[in-house]
N, C-alpha and C positions, 0 to 999 in steps of 0.2 A: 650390367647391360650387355648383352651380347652382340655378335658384329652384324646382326639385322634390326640393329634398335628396338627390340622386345626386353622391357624391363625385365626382371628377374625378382620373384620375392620369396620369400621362406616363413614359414609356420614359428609365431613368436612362444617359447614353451620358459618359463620360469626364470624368464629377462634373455634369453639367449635365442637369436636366428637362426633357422637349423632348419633343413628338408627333412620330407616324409623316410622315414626310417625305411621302406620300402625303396624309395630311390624313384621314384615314379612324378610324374608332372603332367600339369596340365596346359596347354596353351589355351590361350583367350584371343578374342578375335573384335575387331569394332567392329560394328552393327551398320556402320555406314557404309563399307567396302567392303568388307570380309579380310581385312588386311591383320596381322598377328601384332598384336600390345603385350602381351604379358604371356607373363609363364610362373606358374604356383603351383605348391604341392599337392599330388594328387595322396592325400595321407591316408592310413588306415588306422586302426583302436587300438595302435599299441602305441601313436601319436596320442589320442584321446586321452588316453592311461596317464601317459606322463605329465600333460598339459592341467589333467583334473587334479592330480597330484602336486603342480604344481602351485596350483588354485588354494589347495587342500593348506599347503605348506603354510602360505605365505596367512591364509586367513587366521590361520591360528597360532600363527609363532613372528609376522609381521608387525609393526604398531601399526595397524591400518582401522582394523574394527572401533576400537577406543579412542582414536585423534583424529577428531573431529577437524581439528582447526589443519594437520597435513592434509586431509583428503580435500579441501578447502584450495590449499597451495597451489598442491598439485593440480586439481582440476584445474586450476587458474592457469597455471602455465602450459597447461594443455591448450587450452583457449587460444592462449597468446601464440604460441607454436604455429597451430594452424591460421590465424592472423598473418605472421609474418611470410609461410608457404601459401598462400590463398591460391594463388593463379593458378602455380605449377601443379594443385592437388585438384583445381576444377581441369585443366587438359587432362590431368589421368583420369578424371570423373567423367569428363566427356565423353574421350576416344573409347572408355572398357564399357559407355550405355549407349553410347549415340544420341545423346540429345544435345542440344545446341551450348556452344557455350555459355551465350547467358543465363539460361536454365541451369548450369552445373554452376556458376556462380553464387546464385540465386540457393540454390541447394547447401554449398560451402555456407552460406549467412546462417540458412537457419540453423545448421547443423552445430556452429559456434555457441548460436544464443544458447543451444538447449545446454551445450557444457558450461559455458558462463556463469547461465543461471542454476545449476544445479553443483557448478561451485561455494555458489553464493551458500543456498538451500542448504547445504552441511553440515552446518554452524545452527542449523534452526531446529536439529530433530529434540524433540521432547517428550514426556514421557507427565502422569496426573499423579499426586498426592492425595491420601484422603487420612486425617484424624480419627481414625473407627473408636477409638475410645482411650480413655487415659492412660498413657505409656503402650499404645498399638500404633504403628503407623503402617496405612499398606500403600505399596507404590505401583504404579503401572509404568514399567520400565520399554525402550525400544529398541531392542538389537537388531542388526544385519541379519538376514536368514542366514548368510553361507556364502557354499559356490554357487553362482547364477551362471547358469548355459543359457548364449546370447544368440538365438538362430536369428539370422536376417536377409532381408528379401534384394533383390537385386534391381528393383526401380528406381528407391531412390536409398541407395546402400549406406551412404554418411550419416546422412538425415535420420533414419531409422537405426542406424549402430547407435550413435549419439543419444536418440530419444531414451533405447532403450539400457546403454551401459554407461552414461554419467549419473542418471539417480541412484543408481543399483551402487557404482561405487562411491555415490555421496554419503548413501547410507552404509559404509562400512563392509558392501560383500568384494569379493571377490570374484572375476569373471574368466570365463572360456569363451569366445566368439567363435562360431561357426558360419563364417561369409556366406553368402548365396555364391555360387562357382561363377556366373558369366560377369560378376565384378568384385573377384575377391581383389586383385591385386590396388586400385585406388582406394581401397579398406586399409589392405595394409597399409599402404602408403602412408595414412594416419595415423597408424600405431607406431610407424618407425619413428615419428616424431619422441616419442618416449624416451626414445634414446639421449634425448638433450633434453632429459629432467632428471639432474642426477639423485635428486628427493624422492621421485615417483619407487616406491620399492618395489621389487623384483616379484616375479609372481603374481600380483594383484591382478591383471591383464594380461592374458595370453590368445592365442590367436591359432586356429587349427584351419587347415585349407582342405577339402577336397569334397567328393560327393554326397550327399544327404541324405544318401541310401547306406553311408558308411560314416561317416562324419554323425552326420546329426542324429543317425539312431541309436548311435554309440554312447554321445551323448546325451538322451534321453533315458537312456540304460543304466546308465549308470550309477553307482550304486554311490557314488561319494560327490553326487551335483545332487544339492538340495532344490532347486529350482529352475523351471524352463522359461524363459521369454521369445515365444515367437512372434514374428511379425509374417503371413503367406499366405498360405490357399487354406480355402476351407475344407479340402480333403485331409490337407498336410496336419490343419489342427487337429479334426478327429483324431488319427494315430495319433501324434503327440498324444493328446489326453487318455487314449487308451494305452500305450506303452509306459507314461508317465504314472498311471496308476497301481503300478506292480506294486511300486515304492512309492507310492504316496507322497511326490515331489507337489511343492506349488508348482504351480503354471497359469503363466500369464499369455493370452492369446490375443491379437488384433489378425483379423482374418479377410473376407471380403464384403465388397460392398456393390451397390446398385443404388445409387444415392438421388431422389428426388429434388430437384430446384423446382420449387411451383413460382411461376408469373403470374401475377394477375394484372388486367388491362388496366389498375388505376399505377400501377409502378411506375415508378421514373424507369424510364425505359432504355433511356440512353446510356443510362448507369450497370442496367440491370445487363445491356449487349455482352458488353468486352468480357464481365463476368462467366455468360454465359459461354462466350467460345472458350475463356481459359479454363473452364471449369473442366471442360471435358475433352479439348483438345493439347492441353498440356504437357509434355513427356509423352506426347502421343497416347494420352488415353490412360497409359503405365500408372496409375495412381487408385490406390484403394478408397480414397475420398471422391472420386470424379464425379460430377454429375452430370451421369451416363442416361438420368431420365429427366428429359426437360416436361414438365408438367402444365400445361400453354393453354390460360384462359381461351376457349375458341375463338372470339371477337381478333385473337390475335396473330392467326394462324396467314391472313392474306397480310397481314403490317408487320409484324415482328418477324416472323418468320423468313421472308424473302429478304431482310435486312441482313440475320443470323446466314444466310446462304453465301451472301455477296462477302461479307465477311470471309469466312472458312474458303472461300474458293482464292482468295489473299496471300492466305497460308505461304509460306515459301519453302518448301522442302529442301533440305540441301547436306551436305556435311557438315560434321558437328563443331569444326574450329572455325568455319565461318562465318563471320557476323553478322551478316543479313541471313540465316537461316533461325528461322523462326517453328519448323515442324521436324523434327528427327524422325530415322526408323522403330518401328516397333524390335526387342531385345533379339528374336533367333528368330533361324527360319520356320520352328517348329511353333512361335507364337504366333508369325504370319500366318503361317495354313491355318493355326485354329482362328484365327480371325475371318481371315475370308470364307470359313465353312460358315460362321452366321452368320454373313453379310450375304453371303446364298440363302442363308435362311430368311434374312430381312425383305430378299428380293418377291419371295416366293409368299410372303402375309402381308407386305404393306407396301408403302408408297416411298421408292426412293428419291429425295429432294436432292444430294449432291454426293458425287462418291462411289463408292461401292465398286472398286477397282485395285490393283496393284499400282505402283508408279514403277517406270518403268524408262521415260524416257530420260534425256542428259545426263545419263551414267548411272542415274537410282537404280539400276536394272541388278546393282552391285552389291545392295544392300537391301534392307527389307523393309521398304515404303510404303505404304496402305494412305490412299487416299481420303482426307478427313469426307466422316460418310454418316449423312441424315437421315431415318426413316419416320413415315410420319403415319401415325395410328396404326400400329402392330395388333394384335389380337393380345390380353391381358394376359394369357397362358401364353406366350408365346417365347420361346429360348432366348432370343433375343430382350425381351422384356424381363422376364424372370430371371436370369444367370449373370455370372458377371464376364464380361467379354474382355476385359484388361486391353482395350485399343482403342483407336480414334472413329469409334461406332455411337454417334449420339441416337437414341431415340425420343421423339415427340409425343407426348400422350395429352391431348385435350380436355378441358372440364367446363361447364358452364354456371357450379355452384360450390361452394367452398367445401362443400360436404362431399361432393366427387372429387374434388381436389385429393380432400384428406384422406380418401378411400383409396387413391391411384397411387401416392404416394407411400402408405401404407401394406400395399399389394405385394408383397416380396417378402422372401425367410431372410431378407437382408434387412440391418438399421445403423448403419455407419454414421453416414451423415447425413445431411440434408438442407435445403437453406427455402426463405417463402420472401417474396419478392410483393412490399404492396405501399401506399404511400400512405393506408389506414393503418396506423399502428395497432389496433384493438384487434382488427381483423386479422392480421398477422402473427397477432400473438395468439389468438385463437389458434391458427391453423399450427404454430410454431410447438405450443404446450403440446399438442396431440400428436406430433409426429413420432414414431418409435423410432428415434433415432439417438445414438451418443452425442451426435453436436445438432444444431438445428441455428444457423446461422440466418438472420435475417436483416434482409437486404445488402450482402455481401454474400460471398461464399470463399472455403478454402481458408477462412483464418485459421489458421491451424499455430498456436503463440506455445512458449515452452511456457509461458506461466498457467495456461490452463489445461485443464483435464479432457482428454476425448478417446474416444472408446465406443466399444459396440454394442446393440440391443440384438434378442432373439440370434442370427445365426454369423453374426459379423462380431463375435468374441466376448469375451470376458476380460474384467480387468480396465484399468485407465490408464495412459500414459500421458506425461506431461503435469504440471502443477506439484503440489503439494501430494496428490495422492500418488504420483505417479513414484514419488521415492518411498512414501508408507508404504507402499504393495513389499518392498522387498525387506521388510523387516518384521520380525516380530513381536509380539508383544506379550511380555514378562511379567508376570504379579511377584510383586517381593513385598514380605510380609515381616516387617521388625516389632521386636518387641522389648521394649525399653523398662518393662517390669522388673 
């Protein structure tokens, strides 16, 4: 810690703490005040180098690929680790996103379960037998691919580290983490825990800090990581998949989304409320599952709607260690400005119901607050409808037949998620089967559980995370053919 209370963290490379070989840093800032949290290596590819090597090392000279029952342990006491830090790792989670403490909480839970259970899951990988003929047996075996390069976003940074680097090492790889920069350092914060497993071997987990532009191309580059896992933008994935194809790495993508919630006027409605404001005012909007399009039987646009308003206008913006702050800032100032350029655009095609401003008074002037913000029937082409805005911008789209519904919801190069709101179960499953989406939750939304699989259709990624598939993706699968003649 330095004498202005800004943590200090370093680049974990083959069990050993250590700065960017350049000598360079970055500072990090909270999103609430613009006040300095942290300071992490600002590294370059000759950090990369060592960290892939040390990935390289441990996978094939560690007992980790073939003991099943240590990567079990350990993940377990990784579990428990962050069990006994909980608090201290949601303030670092808070102050480096800005989102409230119970939100970084809440984040801390799920981020556990998904190591928990992919402790559990280690012990389960299996592989088929088949009798082809008298003294033949052929096997279908399943190994770890390798090195797995772990890129991750900065909304919800634990949550998605965890999703994506406890199966990977359930299943026997070894990893390279490439933090998102505006919250590398409560990432680290989780890996330091490592240090008090003296079982956990060296190398398996390593952790590289700095830009994406050097960091993560480095690691898509290169030639001794068999595999990428991103979790970001849909630009960010193209490249990935086109630089990952030099060398023909796997790569696994979850990208963006524009997620439909359809209502229809027989829903429990009182249920479907609180749903609807967290769905998409949560982390302020910050979530690639959000449901950024409420899809609003007409009948319910004078009753539901003015309910959902009175709501959201509730909201309590505030700083993020406060307990009655219920709305944090959106992550930088440069996510603010892109926000409010579509909230200019929402002004200028549709009907704004609440919002559509900065906040500004009782100090938010400090941080970067967007006031939760409704538009109501946009034009179907319209940026606002069409893209994803990663903020507290709900849009309203109406329908007066289940077939418009399905068409509205539908309407987008996105299929993340989606949820259908009805108290006809037949009805709802209708509309539920048809939606191109990876999850399709009905009559809830945002279950997002480590034990099941979710993932995207058409332009919101490839790949599944979570469940059973989510730890098959990183392995491969082997024919071994004996012959007992």
């Amino acid at each position: 810690m330095t004498e202005n209370n800004v943590l200090e963290y370093r680049n974990l490379i083959g069990g050993v703490w250590q700065g960017a070989e350049n000598g360079r840093t970055i500072d990090l800032f909270c999103p609430c005040d613009g006040s300095p949290v942290s300071r992490v290596p600002d590294s370059g590819t000759g950090d990369v180098d060592r960290a892939v090597a040390a990935a390289r090392d441990a996978f094939e000279h560690a007992d980790w690929a073939f003991n099943p029952r240590l990567r079990s342990r350990c993940l377990g006491a990784w579990a428990a680790a962050m069990r006994a830090n909980h608090e201290a790792l949601a303030v670092r989670l808070a102050l480096e996103t800005g989102k409230p403490i119970g939100e970084a909480r809440f984040e801390l839970n799920s981020s556990i379960g998904y190591v928990e259970y992919y402790a559990a899951a280690a012990r389960t990988l299996y592989g088929t037998s088949t009798a082809v003929e008298a003294g033949l047996l052929s096997v279908l075996a399943r190994e770890p691919v390798g090195v797995v390069a772990a890129i991750t976003p900065w909304n919800y940074p634990v949550t998605l580290l965890m999703r994506d680097m406890a199966p990977a090492l359930a299943a026997g790889c070894t990893c390279v983490l490439k933090p998102a920069t505006q919250t590398t350092g409560c990432t680290l914060a989780v890996l330091e825990l490592l240090d008090g497993i003296p079982e956990f071997p060296k190398g398996v987990v390593n952790a590289v800090s700095g830009r994406g532009s050097v960091v993560g191309d480095a690691l898509t580059r290169h030639p001794d990581v068999d595999m990428i896992s991103l979790t970001g933008g849909l630009e960010t994935g193209r490249e990935v998949m086109k630089t990952a194809a030099d060398s023909m790495k796997k790569v696994s993508l979850e990208l963006g989304g524009k997620s439909p919630n359809v209502i229809f006027a027989d829903a429990d409605l009182d249920k479907a409320l609180p749903f609807a404001l967290k769905a998409i005012f949560m982390n302020a909007g910050q979530l690639c599952t959000v449901g950024s399009r409420l899809v609003l039987e007409e009948s319910l646009v004078d009753t539901f709607l003015p309910r959902l308003k009175e709501e959201v206008e509730k909201l309590r913006p505030g700083y993020c260690l406060d307990e009655n702050t219920n709305l944090g800032p959106v992550i930088s100032r440069e996510q603010m400005d892109k926000i409010m350029g579509y909230i200019e655009i929402g002004k200028q095609c549709s009907t704004l119901v609440t919002g559509g401003r900065r906040l500004t008074e009782n100090g938010l002037d400090k941080g970067f607050y967007i006031a939760p913000t409704i538009f109501l029937n946009p034009p179907m082409d319209s940026p606002i409808v069409q893209e994803e805005i990663f903020g507290p911008v709900l849009v309203v789209q109406t329908f007066r037949t289940r077939e418009e519904a399905l068409a509205i919801a539908n309407g987008t190069a996105y299929g993340l998620a989606s949820a259908v709101w009805s108290r006809d179960i037949d009805k709802a499953m209708w509309v539920a089967r048809r939606l191109r989406a990876g999850s399709a939750w009905v009559n809830c939304y945002n279950k997002l559980l480590p034990e099941c699989e979710t993932g995207g259709y058409k332009q919101s990624g490839m790949d599944r995370a979570g469940g059973a598939e989510g730890m098959l993706k990183y392995t491969e699968v082997k024919h071994l053919c004996v012959d007992f003649k």
